[in-house]
DOVO-670024 format. One record per residue (C-alpha): residue in three letters; x, y, z. Coordinates in steps of 0.001 Angstrom, whole numbers, padded with zeros to 6 digits. Example, Ala and Ser with C-alpha at 12.3 -4.5 7.8 and 13.67 -1.06 7.14 Angstrom:
BEGIN
@code=ALA | px=012300 | py=-004500 | pz=007800
@code=SER | px=013670 | py=-001060 | pz=007140
END
This chain:
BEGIN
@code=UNK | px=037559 | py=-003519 | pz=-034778
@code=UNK | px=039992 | py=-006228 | pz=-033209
@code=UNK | px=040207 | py=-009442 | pz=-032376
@code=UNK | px=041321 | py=-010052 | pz=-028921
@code=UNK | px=042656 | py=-013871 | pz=-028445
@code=UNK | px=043134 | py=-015083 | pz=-024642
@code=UNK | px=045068 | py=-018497 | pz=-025037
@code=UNK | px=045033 | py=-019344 | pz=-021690
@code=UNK | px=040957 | py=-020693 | pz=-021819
@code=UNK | px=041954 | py=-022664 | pz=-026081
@code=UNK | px=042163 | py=-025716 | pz=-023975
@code=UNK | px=038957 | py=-025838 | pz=-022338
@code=UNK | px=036970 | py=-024970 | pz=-025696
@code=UNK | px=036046 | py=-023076 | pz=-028039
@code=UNK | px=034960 | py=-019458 | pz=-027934
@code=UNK | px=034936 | py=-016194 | pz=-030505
@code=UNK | px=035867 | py=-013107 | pz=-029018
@code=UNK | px=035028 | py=-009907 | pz=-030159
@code=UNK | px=036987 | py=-006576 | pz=-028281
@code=UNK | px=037160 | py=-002959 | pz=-029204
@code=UNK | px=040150 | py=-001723 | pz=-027386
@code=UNK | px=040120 | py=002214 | pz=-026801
@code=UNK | px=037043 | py=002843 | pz=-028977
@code=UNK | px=036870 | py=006319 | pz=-026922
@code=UNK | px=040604 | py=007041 | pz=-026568
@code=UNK | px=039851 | py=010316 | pz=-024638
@code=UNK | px=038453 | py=007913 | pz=-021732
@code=UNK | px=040582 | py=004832 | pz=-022844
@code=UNK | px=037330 | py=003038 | pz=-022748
@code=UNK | px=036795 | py=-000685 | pz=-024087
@code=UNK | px=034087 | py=-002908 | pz=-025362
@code=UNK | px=033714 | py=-006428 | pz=-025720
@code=UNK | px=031610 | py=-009500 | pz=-026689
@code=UNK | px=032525 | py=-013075 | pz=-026061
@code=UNK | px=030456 | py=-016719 | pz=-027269
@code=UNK | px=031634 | py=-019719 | pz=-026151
@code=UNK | px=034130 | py=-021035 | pz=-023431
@code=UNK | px=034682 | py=-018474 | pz=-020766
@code=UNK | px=037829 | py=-016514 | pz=-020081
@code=UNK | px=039857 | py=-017058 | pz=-017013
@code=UNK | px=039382 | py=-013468 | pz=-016433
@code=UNK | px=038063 | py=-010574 | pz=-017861
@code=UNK | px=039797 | py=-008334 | pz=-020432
@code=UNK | px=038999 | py=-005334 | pz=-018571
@code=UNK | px=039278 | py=-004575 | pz=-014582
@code=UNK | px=035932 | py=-002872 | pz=-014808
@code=UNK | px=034763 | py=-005656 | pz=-016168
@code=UNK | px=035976 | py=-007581 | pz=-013137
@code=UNK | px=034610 | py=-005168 | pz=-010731
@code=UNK | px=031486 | py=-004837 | pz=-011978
@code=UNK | px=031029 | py=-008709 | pz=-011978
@code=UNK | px=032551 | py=-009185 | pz=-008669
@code=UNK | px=029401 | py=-007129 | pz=-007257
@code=UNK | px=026869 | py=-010564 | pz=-007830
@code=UNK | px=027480 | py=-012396 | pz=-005128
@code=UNK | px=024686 | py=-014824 | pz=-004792
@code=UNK | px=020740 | py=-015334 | pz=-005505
@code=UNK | px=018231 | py=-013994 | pz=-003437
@code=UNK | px=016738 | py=-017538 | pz=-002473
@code=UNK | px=020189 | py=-018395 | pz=-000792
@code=UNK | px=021572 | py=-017972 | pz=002728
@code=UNK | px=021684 | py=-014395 | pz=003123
@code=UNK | px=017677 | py=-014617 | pz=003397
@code=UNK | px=017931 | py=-017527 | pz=005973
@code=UNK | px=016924 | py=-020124 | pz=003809
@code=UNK | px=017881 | py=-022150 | pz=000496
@code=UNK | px=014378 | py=-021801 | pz=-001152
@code=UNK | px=012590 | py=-024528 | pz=-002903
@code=UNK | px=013500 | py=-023636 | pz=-006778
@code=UNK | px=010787 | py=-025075 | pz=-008256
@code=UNK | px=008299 | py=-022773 | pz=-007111
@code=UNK | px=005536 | py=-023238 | pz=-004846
@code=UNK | px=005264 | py=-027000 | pz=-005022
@code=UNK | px=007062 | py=-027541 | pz=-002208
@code=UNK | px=009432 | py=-029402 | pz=-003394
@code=UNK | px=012504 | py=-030026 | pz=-001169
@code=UNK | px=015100 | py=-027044 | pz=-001274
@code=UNK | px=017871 | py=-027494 | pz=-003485
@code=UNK | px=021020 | py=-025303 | pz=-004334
@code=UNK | px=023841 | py=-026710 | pz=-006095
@code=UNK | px=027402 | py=-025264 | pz=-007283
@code=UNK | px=026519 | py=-023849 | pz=-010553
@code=UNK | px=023907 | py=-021490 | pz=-008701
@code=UNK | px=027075 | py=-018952 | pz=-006865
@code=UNK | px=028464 | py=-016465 | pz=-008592
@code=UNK | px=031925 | py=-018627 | pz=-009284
@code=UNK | px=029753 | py=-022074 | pz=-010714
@code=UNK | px=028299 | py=-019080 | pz=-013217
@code=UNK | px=031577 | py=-017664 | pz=-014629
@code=UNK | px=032514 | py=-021345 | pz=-014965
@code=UNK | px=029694 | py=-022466 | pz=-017013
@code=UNK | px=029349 | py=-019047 | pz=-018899
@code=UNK | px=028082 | py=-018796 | pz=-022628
@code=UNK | px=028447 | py=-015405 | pz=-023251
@code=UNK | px=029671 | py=-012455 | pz=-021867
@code=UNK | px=029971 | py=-008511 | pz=-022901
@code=UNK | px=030847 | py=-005640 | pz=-021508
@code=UNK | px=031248 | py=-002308 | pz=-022818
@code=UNK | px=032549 | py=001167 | pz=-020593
@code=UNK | px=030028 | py=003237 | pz=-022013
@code=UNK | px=026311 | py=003508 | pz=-022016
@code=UNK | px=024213 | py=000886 | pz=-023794
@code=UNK | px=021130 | py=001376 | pz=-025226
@code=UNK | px=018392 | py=-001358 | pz=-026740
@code=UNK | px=015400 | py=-000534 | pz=-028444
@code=UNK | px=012493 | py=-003288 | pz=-029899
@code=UNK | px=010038 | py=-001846 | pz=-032114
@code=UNK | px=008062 | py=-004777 | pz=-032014
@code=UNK | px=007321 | py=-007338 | pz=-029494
@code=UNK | px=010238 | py=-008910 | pz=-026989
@code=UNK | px=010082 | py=-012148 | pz=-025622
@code=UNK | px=012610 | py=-013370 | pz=-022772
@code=UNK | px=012682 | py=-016875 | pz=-021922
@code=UNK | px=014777 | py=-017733 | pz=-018648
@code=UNK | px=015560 | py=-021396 | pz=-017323
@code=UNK | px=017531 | py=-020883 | pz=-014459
@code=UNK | px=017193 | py=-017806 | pz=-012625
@code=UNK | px=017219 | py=-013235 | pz=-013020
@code=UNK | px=018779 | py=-010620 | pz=-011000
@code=UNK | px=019139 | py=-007212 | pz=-011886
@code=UNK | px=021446 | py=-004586 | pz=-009724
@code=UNK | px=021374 | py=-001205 | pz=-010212
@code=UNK | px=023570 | py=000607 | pz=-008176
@code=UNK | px=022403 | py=004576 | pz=-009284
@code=UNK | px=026277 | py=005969 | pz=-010171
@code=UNK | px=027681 | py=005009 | pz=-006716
@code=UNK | px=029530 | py=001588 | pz=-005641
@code=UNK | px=027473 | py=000612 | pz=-002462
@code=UNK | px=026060 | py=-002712 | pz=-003572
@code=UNK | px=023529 | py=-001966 | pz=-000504
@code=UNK | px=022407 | py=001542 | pz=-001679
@code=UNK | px=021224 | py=-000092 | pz=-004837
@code=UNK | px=017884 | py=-001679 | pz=-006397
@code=UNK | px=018033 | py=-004998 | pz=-006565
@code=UNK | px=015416 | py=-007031 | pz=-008903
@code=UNK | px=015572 | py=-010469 | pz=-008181
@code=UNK | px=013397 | py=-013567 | pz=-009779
@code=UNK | px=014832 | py=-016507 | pz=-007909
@code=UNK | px=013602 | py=-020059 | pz=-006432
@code=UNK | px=009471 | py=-018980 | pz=-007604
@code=UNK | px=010029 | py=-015864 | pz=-005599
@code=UNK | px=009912 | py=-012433 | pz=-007314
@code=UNK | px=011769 | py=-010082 | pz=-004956
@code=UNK | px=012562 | py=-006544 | pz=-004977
@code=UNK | px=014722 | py=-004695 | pz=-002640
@code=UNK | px=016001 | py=-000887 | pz=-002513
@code=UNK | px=016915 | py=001884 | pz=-000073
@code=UNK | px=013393 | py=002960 | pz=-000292
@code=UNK | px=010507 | py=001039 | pz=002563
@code=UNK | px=009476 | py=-002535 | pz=001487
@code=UNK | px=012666 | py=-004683 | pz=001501
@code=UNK | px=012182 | py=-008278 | pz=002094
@code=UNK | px=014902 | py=-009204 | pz=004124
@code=UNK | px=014057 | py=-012745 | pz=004635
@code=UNK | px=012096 | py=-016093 | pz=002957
@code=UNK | px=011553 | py=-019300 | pz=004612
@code=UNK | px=009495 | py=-022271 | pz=003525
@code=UNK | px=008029 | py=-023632 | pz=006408
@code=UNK | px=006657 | py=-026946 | pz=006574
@code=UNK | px=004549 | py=-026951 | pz=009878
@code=UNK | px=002714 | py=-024511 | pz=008088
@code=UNK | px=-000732 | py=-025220 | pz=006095
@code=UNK | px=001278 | py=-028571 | pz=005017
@code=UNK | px=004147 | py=-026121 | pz=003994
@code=UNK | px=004259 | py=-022536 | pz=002631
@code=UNK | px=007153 | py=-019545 | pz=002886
@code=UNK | px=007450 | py=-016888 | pz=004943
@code=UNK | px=008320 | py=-013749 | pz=003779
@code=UNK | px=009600 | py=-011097 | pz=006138
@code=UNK | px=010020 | py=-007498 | pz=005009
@code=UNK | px=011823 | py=-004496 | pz=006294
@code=UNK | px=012093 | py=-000804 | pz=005893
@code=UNK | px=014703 | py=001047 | pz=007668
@code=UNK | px=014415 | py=004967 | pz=007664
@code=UNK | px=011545 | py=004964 | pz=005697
@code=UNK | px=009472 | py=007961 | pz=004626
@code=UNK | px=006223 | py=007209 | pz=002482
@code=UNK | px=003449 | py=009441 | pz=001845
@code=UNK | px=000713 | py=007308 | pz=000250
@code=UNK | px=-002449 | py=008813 | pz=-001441
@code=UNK | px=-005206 | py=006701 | pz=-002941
@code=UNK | px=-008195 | py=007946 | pz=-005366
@code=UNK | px=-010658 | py=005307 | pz=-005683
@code=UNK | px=-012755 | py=002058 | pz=-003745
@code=UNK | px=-010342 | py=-000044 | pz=-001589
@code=UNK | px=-011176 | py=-003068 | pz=-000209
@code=UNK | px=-009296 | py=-005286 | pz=002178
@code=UNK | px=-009956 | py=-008436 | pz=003307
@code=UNK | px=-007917 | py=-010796 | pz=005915
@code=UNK | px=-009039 | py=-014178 | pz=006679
@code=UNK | px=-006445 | py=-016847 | pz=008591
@code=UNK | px=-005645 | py=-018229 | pz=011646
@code=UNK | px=-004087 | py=-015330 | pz=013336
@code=UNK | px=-003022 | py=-011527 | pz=012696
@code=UNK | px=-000627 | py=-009335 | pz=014384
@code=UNK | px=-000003 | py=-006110 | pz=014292
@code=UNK | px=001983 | py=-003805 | pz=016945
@code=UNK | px=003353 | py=-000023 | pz=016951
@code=UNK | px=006095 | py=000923 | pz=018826
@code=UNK | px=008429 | py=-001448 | pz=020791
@code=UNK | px=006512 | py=-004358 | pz=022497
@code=UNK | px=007380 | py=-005010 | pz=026175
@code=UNK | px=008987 | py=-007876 | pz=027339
@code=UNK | px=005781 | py=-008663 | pz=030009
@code=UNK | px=003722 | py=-008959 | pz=026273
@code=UNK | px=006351 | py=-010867 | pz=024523
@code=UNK | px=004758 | py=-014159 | pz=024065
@code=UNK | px=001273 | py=-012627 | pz=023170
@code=UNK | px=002866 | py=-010711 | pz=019894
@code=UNK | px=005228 | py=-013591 | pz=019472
@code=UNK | px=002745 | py=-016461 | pz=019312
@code=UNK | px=002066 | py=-018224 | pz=016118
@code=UNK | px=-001469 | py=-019185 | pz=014499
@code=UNK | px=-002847 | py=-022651 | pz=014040
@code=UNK | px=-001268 | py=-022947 | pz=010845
@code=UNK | px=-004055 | py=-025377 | pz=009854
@code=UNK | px=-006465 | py=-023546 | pz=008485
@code=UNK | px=-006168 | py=-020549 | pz=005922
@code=UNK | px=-009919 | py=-019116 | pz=006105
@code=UNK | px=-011954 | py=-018814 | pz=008990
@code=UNK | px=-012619 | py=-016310 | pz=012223
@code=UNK | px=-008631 | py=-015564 | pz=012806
@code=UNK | px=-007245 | py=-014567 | pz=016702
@code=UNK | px=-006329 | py=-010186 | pz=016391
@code=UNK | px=-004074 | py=-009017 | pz=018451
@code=UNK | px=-003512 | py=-005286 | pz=018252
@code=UNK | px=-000608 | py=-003225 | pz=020345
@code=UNK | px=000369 | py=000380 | pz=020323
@code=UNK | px=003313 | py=001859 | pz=022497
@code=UNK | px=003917 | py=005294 | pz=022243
@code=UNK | px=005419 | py=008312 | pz=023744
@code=UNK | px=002275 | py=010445 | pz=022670
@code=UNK | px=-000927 | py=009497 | pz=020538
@code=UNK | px=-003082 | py=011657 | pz=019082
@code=UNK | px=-006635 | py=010621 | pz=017817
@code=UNK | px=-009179 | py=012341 | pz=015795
@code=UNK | px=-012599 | py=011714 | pz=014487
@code=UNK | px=-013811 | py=014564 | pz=012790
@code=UNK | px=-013528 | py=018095 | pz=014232
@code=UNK | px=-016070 | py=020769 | pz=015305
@code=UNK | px=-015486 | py=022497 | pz=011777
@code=UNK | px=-015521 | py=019014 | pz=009789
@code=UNK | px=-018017 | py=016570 | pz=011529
@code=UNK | px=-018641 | py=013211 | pz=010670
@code=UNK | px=-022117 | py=012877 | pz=009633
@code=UNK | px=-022913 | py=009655 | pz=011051
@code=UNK | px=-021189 | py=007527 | pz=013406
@code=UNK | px=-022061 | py=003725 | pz=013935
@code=UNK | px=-019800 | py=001966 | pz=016430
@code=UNK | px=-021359 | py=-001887 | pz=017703
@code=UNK | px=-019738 | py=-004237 | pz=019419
@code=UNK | px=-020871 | py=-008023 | pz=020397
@code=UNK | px=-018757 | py=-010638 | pz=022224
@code=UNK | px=-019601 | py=-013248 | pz=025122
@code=UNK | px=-016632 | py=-011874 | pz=027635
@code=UNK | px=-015334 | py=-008000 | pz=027656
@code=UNK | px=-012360 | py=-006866 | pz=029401
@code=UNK | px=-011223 | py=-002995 | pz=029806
@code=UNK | px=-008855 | py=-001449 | pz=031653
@code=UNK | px=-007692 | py=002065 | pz=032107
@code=UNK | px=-004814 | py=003127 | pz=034003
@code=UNK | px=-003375 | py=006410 | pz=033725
@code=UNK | px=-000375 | py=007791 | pz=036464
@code=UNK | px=-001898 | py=011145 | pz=035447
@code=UNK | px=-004922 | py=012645 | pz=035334
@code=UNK | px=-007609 | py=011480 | pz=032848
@code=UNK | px=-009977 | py=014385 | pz=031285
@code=UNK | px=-013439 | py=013457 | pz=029445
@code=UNK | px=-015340 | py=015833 | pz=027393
@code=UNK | px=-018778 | py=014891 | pz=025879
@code=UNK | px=-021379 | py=017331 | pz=024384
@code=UNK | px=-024377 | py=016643 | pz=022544
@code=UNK | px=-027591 | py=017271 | pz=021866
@code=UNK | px=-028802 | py=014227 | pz=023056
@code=UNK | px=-027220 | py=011281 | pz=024994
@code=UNK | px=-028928 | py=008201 | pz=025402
@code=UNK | px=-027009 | py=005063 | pz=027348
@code=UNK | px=-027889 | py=002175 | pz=027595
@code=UNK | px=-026912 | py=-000742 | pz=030111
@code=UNK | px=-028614 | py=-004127 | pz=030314
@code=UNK | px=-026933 | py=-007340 | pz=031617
@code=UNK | px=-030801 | py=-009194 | pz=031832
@code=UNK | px=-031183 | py=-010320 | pz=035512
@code=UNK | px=-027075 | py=-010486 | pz=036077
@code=UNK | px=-025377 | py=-008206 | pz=038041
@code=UNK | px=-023792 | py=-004877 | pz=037728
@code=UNK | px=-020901 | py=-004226 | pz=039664
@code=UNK | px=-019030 | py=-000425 | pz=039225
@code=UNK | px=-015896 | py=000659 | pz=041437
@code=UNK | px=-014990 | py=003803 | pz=041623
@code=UNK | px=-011914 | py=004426 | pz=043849
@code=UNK | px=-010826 | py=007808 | pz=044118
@code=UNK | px=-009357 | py=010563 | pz=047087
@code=UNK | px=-012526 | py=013095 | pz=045996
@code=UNK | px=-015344 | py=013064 | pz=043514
@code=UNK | px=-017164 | py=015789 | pz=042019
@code=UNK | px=-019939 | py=015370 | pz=040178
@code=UNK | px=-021955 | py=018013 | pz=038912
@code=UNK | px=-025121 | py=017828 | pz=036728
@code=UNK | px=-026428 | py=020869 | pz=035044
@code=UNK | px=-025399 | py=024602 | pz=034917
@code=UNK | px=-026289 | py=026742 | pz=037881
@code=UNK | px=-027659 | py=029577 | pz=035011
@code=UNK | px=-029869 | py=026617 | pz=033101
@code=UNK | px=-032079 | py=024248 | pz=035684
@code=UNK | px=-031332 | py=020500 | pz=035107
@code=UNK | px=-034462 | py=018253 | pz=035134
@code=UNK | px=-032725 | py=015001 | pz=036343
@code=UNK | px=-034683 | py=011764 | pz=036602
@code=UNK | px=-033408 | py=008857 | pz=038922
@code=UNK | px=-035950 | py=005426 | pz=038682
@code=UNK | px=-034884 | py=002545 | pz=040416
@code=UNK | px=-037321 | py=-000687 | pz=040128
@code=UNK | px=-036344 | py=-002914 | pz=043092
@code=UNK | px=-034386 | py=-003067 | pz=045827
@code=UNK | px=-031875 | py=-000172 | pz=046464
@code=UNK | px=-028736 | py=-000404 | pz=048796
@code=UNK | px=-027168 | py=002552 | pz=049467
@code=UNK | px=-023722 | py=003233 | pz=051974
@code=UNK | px=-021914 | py=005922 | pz=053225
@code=UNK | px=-018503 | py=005272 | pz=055366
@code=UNK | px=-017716 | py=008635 | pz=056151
@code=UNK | px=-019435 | py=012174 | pz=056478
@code=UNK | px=-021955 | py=013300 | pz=054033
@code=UNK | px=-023467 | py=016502 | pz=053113
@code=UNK | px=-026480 | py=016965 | pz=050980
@code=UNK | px=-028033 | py=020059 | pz=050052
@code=UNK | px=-031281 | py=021109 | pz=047674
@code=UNK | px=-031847 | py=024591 | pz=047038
@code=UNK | px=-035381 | py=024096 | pz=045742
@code=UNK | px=-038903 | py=021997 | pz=046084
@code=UNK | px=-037924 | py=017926 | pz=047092
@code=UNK | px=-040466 | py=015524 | pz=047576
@code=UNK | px=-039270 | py=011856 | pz=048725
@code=UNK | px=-042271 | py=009340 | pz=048654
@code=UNK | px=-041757 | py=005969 | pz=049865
@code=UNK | px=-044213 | py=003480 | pz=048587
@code=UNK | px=-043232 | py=000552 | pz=051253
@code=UNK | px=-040794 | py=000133 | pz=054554
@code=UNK | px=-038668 | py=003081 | pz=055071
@code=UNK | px=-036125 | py=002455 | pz=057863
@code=UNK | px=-033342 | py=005137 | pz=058798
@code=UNK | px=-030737 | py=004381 | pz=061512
@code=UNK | px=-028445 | py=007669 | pz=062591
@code=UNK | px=-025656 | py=006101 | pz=064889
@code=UNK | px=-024412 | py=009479 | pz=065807
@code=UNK | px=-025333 | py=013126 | pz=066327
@code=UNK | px=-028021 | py=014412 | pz=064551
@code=UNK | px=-028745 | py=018127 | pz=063917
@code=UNK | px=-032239 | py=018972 | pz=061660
@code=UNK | px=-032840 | py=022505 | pz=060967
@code=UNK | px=-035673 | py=023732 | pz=059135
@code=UNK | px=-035607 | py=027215 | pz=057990
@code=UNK | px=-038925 | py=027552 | pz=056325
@code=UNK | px=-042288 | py=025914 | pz=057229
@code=UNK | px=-042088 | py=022015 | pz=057438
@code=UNK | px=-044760 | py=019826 | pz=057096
@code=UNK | px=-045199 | py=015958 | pz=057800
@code=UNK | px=-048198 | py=013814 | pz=057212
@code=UNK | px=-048056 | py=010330 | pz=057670
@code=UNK | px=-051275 | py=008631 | pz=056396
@code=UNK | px=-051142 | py=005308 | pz=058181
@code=UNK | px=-049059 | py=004365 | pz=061600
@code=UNK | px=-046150 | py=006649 | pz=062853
@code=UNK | px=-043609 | py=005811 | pz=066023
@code=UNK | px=-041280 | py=007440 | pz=066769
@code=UNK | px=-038966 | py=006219 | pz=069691
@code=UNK | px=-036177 | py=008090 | pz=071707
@code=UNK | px=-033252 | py=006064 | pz=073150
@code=UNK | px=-032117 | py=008945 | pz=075455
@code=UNK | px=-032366 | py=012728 | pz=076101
@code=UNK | px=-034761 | py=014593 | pz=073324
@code=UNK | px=-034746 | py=018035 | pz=073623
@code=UNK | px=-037691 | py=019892 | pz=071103
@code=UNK | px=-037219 | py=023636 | pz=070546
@code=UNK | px=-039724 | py=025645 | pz=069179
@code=UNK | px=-039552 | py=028764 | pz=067884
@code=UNK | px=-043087 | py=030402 | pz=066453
@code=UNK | px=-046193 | py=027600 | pz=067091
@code=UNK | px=-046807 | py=024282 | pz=067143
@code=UNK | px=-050002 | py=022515 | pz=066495
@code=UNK | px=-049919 | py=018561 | pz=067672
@code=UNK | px=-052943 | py=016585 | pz=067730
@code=UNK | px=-052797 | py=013096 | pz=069604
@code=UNK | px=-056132 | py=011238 | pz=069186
@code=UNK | px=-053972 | py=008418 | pz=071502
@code=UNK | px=-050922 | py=008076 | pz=073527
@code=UNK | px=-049521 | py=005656 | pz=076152
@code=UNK | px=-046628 | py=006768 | pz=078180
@code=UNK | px=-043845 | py=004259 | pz=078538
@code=UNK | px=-042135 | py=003845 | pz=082217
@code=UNK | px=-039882 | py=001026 | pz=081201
@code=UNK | px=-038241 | py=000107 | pz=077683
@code=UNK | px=-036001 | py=-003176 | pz=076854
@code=UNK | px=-033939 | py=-003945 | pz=074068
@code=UNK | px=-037276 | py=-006655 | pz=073157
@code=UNK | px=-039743 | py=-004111 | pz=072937
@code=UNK | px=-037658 | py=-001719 | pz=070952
@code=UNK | px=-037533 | py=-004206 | pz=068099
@code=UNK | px=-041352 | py=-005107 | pz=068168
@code=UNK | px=-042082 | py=-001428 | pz=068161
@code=UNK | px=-039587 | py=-000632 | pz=065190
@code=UNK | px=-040452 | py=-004263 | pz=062893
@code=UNK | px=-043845 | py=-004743 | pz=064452
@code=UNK | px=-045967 | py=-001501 | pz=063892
END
């Protein structure tokens, strides 16, 4: 073991020096431990090198902000010249260094008591400072930062905020994280406003994922807003070899707003064993637009008969702009309990193939505008027990016939 003396840093103070020069002379490496004033430079260039990758503390400007110090008492920020990596050489205490591996071990209990502030850098046996693990314990933040997802890239105090708190942004580039969890897990949010997007947002919903909260209050109903852009999504509850068991979905708010708008086509497929829906808006109104080149609507299988049900109470409007073709293969009975009143403004062609029978318990008129032509083929009963020829008909007396009875 030698002394090594560096006269250049006798007049600034005082200092004892250990160095072991070549301790491993088949790797020329050296070791070193120095109390007291520091040296203008280090005895070794690794030494040097390995120093020269601190550059500055995590709370400084390559986060965006010089953070408050003192913790979270919001206290105003404060940085001074003993806090880069030159103002700590200058005021250093003590400094070693060896070439070779160093190894500590405490059988007992350790205690480490810091004033000022703690970074460690690991940089895994390569030189990239940003390939790394950084451990960092500056300005009351605790901050940890790696190649691997969870970086925080940036703290801010802001003032405006809750009468002031930080803001701590964090970002993982090429990340890959498979996360598995055993166990209850319980999460709870409750602020102003959350946001939370997938994909890239568009520029037309900029300012709605952009927007701040209140920053008022830090409990309370918050505003959600939720965004996913994608190329392709793929959803699944359950599956027909692993259903879910129970499924409870409610939903209660004053104003609702959906939209869906596909360029493509848009394919529903529901089966159960029993589907119940329910719609009541009280005694609002309903409205439902459907706008569409064709619709097809089919109820039932043509091998298993389809009891469908259809009750309206009240007053039904129906309209058709356009032809129309309906057709029952089977037993129909219409009853109308009340005015029935039906208008063809066009051609109309009846034809009964099978026996037809009409009863009409109470008045019946029937009035021709124009040429009626009645073909019958088989017989025809027709009772009248009164009838009155009409010579002459006006527009006036075609009304009071039709709304008069």
């Amino acid at each position: 073991m030698a002394d090594h003396i560096d006269t250049s840093a006798v007049a600034n103070g005082k200092y004892f020096e250990i160095f072991v020069p070549n301790y491993d002379t088949s790797n020329a490496r050296d070791s070193y431990l120095r109390l007291g004033i520091a040296a203008a430079s280090d005895p070794t260039l690794k030494g040097q090198e390995l120093w020269g990758k601190f550059t500055e503390w995590l709370d400084q400007t390559e986060h965006g902000h010089t953070r408050d110090r003192a913790g979270h008492d919001l206290r105003t920020p404060r940085l001074g010249e003993a806090d880069t990596a030159d103002g700590i050489h200058e005021k250093l205490g003590w400094r070693d260094h060896t070439d070779g591996n160093r190894i500590s071990t405490t059988y007992g209990d350790k205690v480490e008591i810091i004033g000022g502030n703690y970074q460690l850098l690991v940089l895994g046996r390569q030189d990239d400072v940003g390939d790394g693990v950084v451990w960092d314990a500056s300005g009351g933040h605790l901050v940890s930062g790696d190649i691997a997802p969870g970086m925080v890239t940036k703290i801010e105090y802001k003032s405006t905020k809750f009468g002031g708190t930080w803001k701590v942004t964090e970002e993982t580039s090429k990340g890959h994280v498979h996360e598995i969890f055993h166990g209850e897990f319980r999460e709870e949010f409750k602020g102003s406003r959350t946001t939370s997007s997938i994909g890239a947002i568009p520029s037309a919903l900029s300012d709605t994922f952009t927007a701040a909260g209140t920053g008022d209050d830090t409990r309370g109903d918050p505003v959600v807003v939720d965004g996913t852009f994608a190329s392709t999504i793929n959803e699944y509850v359950g599956h027909s070899s692993a259903r879910v068991a129970t499924i409870t979905s409610e939903t209660y708010a004053t104003t609702i707003n959906e939209t869906v708008n596909a360029s493509g086509t848009i394919t529903s497929d529901t089966k159960a064993g029993t589907l119940t829906e329910t719609v009541d808006v009280g005694r609002g109104t309903l409205t439902s637009n459907t706008y569409a080149g064709t619709i097809t609507e089919t109820v039932g299988k043509a091998s298993e008969h389809t009891l469908v049900n259809a009750t309206h109470f009240g007053w039904s409007n129906e309209y058709n702009f356009g032809g129309g073709m309906e057709i029952t293969l089977g037993g129909k009975v219409e009853i109308f309990v009340g005015g029935h009143f039906q208008l063809d403004v066009a051609k109309t062609v009846a034809i009964i193939l099978l026996a037809h029978l009409e009863i009409h318990a109470g008045s019946f008129r029937e009035i021709t505008l124009g040429y009626k032509w009645d073909l019958v083929v088989g017989w025809e009963l027709e009772v009248d027990t009164y009838s009155k020829t009409i010579s002459s008909i006006s527009k006036s007396s075609v009304a009071a016939s039709i709304f008069l009875g």
